[in-house]
C-alpha positions in Angstrom: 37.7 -17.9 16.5 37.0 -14.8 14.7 33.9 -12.6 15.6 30.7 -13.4 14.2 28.3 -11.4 12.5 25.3 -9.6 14.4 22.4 -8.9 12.5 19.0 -7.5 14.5 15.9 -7.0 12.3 13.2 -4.0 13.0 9.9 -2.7 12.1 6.6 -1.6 13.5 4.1 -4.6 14.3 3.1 -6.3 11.6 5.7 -5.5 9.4 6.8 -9.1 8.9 9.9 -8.7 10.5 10.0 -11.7 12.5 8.9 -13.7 9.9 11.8 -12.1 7.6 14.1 -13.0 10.8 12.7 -16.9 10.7 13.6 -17.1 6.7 17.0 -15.7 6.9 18.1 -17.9 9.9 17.1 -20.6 7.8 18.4 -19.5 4.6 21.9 -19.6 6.5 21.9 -22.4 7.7 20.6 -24.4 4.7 24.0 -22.4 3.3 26.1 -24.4 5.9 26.4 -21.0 8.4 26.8 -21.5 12.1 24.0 -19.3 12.8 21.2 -18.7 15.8 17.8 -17.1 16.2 17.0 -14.7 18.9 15.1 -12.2 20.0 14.1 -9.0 21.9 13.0 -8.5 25.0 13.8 -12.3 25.8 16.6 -14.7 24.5 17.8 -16.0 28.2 15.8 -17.5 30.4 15.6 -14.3 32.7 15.4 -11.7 29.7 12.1 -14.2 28.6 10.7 -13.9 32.6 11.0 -10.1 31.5 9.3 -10.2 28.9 6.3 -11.7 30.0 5.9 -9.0 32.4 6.2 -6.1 29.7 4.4 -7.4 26.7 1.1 -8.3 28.3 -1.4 -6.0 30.2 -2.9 -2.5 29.8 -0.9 -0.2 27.9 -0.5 2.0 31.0 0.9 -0.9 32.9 4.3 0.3 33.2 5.6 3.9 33.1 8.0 4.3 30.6 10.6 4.8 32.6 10.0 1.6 34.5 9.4 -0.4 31.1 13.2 1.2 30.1 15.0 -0.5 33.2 13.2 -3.6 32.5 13.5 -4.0 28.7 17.4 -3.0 29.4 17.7 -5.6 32.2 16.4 -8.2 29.9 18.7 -7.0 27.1 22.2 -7.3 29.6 21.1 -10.5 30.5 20.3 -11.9 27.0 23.6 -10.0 25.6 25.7 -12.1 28.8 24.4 -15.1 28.0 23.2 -16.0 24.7 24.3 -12.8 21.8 28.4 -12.3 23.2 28.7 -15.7 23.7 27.8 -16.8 20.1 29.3 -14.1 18.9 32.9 -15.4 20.3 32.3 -18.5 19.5 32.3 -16.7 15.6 28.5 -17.5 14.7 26.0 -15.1 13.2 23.5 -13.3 15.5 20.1 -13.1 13.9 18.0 -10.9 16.4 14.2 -9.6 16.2 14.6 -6.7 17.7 17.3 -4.9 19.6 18.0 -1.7 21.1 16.4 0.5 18.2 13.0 -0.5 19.2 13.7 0.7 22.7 14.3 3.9 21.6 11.0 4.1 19.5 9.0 1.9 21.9 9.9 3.9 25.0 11.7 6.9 23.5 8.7 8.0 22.2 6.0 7.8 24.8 7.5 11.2 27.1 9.7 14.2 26.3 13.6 13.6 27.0 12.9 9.6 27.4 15.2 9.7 23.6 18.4 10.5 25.8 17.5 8.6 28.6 17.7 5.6 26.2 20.7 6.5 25.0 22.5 7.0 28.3 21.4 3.5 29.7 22.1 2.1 27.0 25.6 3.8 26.7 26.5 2.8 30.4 25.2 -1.0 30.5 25.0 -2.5 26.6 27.3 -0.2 24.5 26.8 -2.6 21.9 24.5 -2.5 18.4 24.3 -4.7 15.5 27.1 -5.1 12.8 23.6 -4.9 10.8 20.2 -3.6 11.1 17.8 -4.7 8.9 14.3 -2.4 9.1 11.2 -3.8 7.7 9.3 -0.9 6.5 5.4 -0.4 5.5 1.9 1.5 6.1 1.5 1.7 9.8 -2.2 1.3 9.3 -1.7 -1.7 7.3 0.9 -2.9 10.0 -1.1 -2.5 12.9 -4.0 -5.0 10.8 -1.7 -7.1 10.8 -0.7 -7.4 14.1 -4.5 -7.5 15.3 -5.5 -10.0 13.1 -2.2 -12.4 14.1 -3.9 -11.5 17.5 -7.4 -12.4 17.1 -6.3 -15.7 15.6 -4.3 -16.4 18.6 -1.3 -16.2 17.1 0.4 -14.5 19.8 -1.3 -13.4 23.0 1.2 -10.2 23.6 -1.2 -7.8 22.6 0.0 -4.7 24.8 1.6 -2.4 22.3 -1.1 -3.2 19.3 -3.2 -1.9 21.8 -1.6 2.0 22.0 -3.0 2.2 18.5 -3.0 3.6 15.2 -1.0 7.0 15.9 1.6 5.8 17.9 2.1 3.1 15.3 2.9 5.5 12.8 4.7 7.6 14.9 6.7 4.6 15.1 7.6 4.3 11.6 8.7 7.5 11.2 10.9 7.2 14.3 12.4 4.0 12.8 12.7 6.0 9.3 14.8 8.5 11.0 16.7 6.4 12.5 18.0 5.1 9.5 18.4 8.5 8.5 20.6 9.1 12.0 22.5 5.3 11.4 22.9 5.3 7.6 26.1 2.7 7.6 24.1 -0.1 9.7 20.9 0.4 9.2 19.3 -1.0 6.0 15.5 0.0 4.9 13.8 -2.5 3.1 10.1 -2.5 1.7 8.0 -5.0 3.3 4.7 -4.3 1.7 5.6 -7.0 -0.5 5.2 -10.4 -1.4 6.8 -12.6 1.7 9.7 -14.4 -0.9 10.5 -10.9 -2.8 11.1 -9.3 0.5 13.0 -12.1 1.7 15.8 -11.9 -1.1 15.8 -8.2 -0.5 17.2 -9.6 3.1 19.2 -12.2 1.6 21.2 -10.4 -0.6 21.6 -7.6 2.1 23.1 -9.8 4.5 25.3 -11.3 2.1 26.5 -7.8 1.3 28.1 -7.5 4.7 29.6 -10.7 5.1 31.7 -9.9 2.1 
């Protein structure tokens, strides 16, 4: 079989991009696609053991360099087992989050950690996304969001809402230039809109690319 199609979706918390992720997965497949739903860190059973170790706790938890090796262990692992495996078998990849949030997530938290990312990533993934879909909106109005979704125990991983409102929108501008840096993948859409218009934004997109 032909190669499928591997999309990864990214934002700062709160953007909406895992419920964008949800919709288009089932948008495909209500179109009679052969497609899956993933995510990042986790997707394999030891990429998900993984991530519960980095997504709860204090913020300090981890050093960054220490949360690097274990978000990129988790990503080989999920890459072996569930996204190249699909992807041979000529099915479409929809991903919530890859290895862009890596690189704002822990490429931002020391000086020279950018390239450090790069080279791991270079020596045990050397692979991205066919397509990168980036949800993009107000950091402030991201991170209230992700708090509330918190406080109503919709999801108890509450360890990088917690570095707060600058980092947050540090974060969106480090996602901003990185569509800047990877115009020919990476696709900016507005999020800070209703949850239907934003979704056939994605839609249309992704059926762009598949020609």
């Amino acid at each position: 079989m032909s190669a499928g199609l591997f999309v990864s979706f990214e934002g700062i918390d709160g953007s909406g991009k895992s419920t964008q992720a949800r919709m288009l997965h089932a948008h495909l497949q209500a179109g009679g696609h052969d497609a899956i739903l993933t995510r990042e860190p986790g997707g394999s059973p030891g990429a998900e053991e993984i991530r519960a170790l980095v997504l709860n706790g204090a913020p300090d938890r981890w050093s960054p360099e220490t949360e690097l090796l274990l978000f990129t262990a988790a990503r080989r692992d999920h890459l072996e087992r569930t996204v190249r495996p699909a992807l041979a078998a000529g099915r479409t990849v929809i991903c919530d989050r890859f290895a862009d949030s890596t690189r704002m997530y822990q490429g931002l938290r020391g000086a020279g950690l950018r390239a450090q990312v790069d080279a791991l990533h270079d020596l045990m993934i050397g692979q991205e996304p066919d397509l990168t879909i980036l949800i993009d909106m107000d950091a402030s109005a991201g991170l209230a969001r992700a708090v509330a979704r918190v406080a109503a125990g919709g999801g108890g991983e509450d360890r990088f809402e917690a570095f707060g409102g600058d980092l947050q929108a540090q974060m969106r501008q480090g996602f901003l230039a990185l569509a800047a840096e990877f115009p020919q993948r990476i696709r900016v859409i507005n999020g800070a809109r209703d949850v239907d218009a934003v979704a056939a934004d994605v839609q249309a997109t992704v059926a762009e690319r598949m020609g």
